[in-house]
C-alpha positions in Angstrom: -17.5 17.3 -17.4 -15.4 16.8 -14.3 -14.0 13.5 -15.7 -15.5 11.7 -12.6 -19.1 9.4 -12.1 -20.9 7.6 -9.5 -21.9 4.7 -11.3 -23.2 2.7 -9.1 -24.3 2.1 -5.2 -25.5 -1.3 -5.5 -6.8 -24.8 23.2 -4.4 -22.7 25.5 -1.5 -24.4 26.8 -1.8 -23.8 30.8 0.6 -21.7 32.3 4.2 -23.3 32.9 7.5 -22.0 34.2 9.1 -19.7 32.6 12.1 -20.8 30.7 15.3 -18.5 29.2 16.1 -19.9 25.9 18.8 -18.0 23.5 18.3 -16.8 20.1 20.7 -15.5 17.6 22.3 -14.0 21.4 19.5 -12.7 22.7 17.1 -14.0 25.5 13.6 -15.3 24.0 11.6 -13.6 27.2 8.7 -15.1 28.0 8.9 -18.4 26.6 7.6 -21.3 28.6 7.4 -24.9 28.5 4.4 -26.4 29.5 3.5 -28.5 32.8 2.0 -31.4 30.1 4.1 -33.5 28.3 1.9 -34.3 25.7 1.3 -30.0 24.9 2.0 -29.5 21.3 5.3 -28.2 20.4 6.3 -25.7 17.8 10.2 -25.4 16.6 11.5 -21.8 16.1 14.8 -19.7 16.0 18.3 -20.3 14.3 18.2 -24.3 15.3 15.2 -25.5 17.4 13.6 -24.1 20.0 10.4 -25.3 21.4 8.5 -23.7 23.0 4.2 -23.3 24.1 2.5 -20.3 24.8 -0.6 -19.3 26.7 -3.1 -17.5 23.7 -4.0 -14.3 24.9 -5.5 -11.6 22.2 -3.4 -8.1 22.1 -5.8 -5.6 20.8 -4.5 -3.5 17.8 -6.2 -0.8 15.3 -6.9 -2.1 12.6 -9.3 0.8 11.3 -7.3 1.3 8.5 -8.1 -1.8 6.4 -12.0 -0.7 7.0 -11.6 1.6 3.8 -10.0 -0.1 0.7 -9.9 1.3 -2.7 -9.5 -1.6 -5.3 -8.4 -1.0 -8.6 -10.5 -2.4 -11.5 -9.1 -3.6 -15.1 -11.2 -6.7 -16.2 -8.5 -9.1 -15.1 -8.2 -11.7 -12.9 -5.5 -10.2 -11.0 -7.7 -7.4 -10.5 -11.0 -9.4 -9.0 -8.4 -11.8 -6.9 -7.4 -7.9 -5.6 -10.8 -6.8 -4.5 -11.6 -10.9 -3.2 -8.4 -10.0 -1.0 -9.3 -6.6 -0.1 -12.8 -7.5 1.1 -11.3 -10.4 3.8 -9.3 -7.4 4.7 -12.1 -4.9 5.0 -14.8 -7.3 6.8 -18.1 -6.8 6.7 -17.7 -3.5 9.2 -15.6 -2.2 6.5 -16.5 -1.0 2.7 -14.5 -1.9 -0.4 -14.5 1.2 -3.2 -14.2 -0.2 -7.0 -12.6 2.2 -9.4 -12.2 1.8 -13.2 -9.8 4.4 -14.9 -10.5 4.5 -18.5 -8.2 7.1 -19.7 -10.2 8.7 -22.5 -8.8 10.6 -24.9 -9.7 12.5 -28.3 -12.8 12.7 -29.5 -15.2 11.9 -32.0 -13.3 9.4 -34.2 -10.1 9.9 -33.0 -11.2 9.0 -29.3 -9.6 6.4 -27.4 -9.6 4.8 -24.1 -7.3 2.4 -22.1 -10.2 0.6 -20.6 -13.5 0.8 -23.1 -16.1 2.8 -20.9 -18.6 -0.3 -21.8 -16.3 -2.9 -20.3 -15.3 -0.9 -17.5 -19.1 -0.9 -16.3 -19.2 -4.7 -16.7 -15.8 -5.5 -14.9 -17.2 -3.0 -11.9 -20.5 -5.1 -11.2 -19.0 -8.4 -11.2 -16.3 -6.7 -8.5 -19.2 -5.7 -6.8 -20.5 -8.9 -7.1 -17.8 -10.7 -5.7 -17.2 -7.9 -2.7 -21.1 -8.3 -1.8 -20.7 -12.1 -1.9 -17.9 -12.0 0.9 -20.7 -9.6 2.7 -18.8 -6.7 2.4 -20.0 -3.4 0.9 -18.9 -1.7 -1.9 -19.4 1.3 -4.4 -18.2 1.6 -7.2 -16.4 4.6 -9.8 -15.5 5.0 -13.0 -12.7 8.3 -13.7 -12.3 9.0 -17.1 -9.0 10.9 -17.1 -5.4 9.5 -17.2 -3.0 7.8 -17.1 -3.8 5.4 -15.4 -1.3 5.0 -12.4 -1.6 8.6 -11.6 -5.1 8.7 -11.2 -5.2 5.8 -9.3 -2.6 7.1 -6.9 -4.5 10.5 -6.8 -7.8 8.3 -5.3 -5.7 6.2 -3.1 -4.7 9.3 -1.1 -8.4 9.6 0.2 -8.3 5.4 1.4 -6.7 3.3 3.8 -5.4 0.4 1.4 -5.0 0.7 -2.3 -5.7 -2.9 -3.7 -4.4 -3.9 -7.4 -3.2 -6.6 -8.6 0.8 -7.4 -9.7 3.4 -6.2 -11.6 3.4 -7.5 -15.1 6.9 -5.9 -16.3 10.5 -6.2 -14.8 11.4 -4.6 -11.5 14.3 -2.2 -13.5 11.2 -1.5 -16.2 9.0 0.0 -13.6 10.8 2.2 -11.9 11.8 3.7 -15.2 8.3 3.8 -16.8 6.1 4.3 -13.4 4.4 0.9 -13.4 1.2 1.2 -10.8 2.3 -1.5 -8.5 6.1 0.0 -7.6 5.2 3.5 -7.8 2.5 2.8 -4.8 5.0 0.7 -2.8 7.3 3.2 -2.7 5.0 6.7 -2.7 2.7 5.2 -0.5 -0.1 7.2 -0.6 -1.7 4.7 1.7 -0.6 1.5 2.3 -0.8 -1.1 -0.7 -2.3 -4.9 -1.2 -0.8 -6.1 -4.1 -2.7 -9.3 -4.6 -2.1 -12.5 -6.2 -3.7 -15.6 -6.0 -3.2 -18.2 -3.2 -0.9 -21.3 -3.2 -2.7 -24.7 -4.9 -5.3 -26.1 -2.3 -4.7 -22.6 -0.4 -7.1 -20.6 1.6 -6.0 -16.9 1.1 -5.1 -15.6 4.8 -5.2 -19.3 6.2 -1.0 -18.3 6.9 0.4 -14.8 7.1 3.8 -13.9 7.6 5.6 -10.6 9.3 9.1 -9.5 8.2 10.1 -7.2 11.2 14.1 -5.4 11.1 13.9 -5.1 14.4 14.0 -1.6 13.9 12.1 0.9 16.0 8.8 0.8 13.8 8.5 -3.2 12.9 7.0 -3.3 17.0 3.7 -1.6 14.8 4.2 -3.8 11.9 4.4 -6.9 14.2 1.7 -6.0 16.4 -1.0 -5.0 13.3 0.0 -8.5 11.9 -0.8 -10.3 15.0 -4.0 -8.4 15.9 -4.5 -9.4 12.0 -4.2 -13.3 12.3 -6.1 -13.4 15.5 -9.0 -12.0 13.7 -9.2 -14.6 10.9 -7.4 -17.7 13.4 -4.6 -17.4 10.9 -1.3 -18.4 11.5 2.1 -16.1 11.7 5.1 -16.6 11.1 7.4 -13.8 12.7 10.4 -13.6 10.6 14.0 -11.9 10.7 16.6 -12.0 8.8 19.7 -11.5 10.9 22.0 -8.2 10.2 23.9 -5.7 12.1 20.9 -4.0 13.6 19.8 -7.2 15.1 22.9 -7.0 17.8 21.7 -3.4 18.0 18.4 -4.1 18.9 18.3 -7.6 20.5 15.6 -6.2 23.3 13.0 -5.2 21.0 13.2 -8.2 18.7 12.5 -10.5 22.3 9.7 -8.4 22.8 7.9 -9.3 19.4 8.5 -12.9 19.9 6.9 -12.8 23.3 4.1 -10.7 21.9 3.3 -13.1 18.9 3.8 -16.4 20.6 1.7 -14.8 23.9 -1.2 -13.6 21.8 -1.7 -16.9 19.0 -0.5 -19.5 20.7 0.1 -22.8 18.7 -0.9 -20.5 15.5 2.6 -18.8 16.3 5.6 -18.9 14.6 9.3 -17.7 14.6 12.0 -18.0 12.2 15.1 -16.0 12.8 18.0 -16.7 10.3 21.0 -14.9 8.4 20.5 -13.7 5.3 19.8 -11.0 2.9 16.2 -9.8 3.9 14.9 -10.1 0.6 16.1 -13.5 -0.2 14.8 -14.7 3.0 11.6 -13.2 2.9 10.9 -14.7 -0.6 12.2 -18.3 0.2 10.3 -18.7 3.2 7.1 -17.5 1.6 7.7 -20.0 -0.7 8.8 -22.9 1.7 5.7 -22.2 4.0 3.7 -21.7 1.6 1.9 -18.4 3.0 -1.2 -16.8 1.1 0.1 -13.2 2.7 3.1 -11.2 3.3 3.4 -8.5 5.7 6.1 -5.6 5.1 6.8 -1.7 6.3 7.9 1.0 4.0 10.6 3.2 4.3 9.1 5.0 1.0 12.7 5.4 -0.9 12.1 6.5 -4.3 15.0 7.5 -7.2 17.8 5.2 -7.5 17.8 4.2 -4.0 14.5 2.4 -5.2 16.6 -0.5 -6.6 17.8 -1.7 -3.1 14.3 -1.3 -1.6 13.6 -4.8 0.2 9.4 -3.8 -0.3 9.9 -3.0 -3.7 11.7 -6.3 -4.5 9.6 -8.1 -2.4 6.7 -6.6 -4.2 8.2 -8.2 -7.5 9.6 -11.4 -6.3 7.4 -12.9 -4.0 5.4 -15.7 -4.7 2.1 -14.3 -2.6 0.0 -11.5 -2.1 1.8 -8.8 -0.5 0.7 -6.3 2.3 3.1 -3.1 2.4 2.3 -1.1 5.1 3.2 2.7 6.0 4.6 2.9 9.7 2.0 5.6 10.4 -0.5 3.4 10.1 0.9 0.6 12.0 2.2 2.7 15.0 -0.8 3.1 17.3 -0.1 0.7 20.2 3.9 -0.8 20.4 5.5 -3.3 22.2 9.0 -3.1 23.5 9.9 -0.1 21.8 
């Protein structure tokens, strides 16, 4: 027996002059004031800066969220995951539901990390809940372990790996392989790890971007705007400042014009010093976001411990999208 079986199939602000403003030392290109006084105004930037912009949609791929594997325990964690993963995947895309069970032994002696009985239940209300959202989904039940390598092992063949979060400390996984580090940081596709929305929250209804301004967050920060403008979401573009911001003052511009140019009023930017991790998780927090966007630099062994995704993985208060740079880089801006 190969271990493996198919269970189941079952209001655009008119164009104004344009206006230089200064950011953090660096020219905010292309943002404009508008001819009407009484044009909403959003506040962005170290300080205030206000600013309207003319919505105009950037196209993006966004084929990779079309194919999401979602990993299925019985939880609630786990069924808020595959809830996430189908508003990722759409009804174009197709959700696929795997339960590991991890037998072992036999006979008497045999034992299982997820009961083979209750991993058949837990898989058709997943389904259940994928199909409700419209989306399609298949699901799979793996018998062999452990569990986080097999898992892995699947999500090589997907665009997304969905699960749900980290139950032990950040220090404890990296020692013991917990499922939800070990994907953020071997990334054998890009990883959801889901949790469930703020109090009164709509999951997606605010999404923010943490770009370094490094040559791959222009990929990062166009997927997450091509993202928001496909559910009307709003994005908040977020930097911390560091030394590679006075290195890269140019392409950080550019992704403010690009976000605040394609969303509009739905269009956010928060540039402040800080540590990027301490940022990231206090302004999740503050704004009260459902999702958080973040690249990968895929750093395992000790260098693991300073990894912003990992501890952003582990610390933040929302569901958090880690993304590979391959699959973000298809169409940059100012590069």
């Amino acid at each position: 027996m190969s271990g493996r079986l198919q269970e189941f199939s079952l209001k655009r602000s008119p164009p104004g002059r344009q206006k230089e403003r200064r950011i953090c030392g660096f020219a905010a290109i292309g943002a404009r004031t508008s001819p009407d006084s009484r044009a909403p105004a959003r506040a962005y930037g170290v300080g205030v800066m206000t600013v309207t912009a003319p919505q105009k949609p950037i196209p993006h791929d966004l084929s990779v969220l079309a194919d999401v594997l979602c990993g299925v325990n019985g939880t609630r964690t786990a069924y808020e995951a595959v809830a996430q993963a189908a508003w990722l995947a759409g009804p174009e895309g197709q959700l696929t539901l795997l339960a590991v069970t991890a037998v072992a032994g036999t006979g008497q002696y045999r034992t299982a990390a997820f009961a083979p009985t209750r991993a058949k239940r837990a898989l058709v209300h997943a389904q259940h809940l994928a199909l409700a959202a419209e989306v399609p989904a298949v699901t799979e039940i793996d018998e062999r372990g452990p569990v986080a390598d097999v898992l892995l092992e699947h999500a090589r063949a997907h665009g997304v790996l969905a699960i749900g979060p980290p139950r032990m400390s950040r220090v404890a996984h990296l020692l013991v392989g917990g499922t939800a580090t070990m994907a953020a940081h071997l990334l054998p596709c890009s990883v959801l790890v889901a949790r469930r929305p703020p109090p009164h929250g709509v999951f997606g209804e605010h999404i923010i971007v943490a770009s370094d301004a490094l040559e791959d967050s222009t990929g990062l920060v166009q997927f997450a705007t091509a993202l928001a403008h496909r559910h009307d979401a709003t994005l908040t573009l977020l930097h911390a400042v560091h030394s590679e911001t006075s290195h890269h003052p140019t392409r950080l511009a550019a992704q403010v014009e690009h976000v605040t140019h394609a969303l509009g009023d739905r269009a956010r930017v928060r540039i402040e010093p800080g540590h990027a991790h301490d940022l990231i998780v206090e302004t999740a927090a503050l704004e009260r976001c459902s999702l958080l966007i973040v690249s990968s630099r895929s750093v395992g062994g000790l260098r693991a411990l300073g990894s912003v995704s990992e501890r952003v993985v582990h610390d933040a208060p929302c569901s958090v999208l880690v993304m590979r740079p391959e699959d973000v880089d298809h169409h940059t801006v100012g590069r």
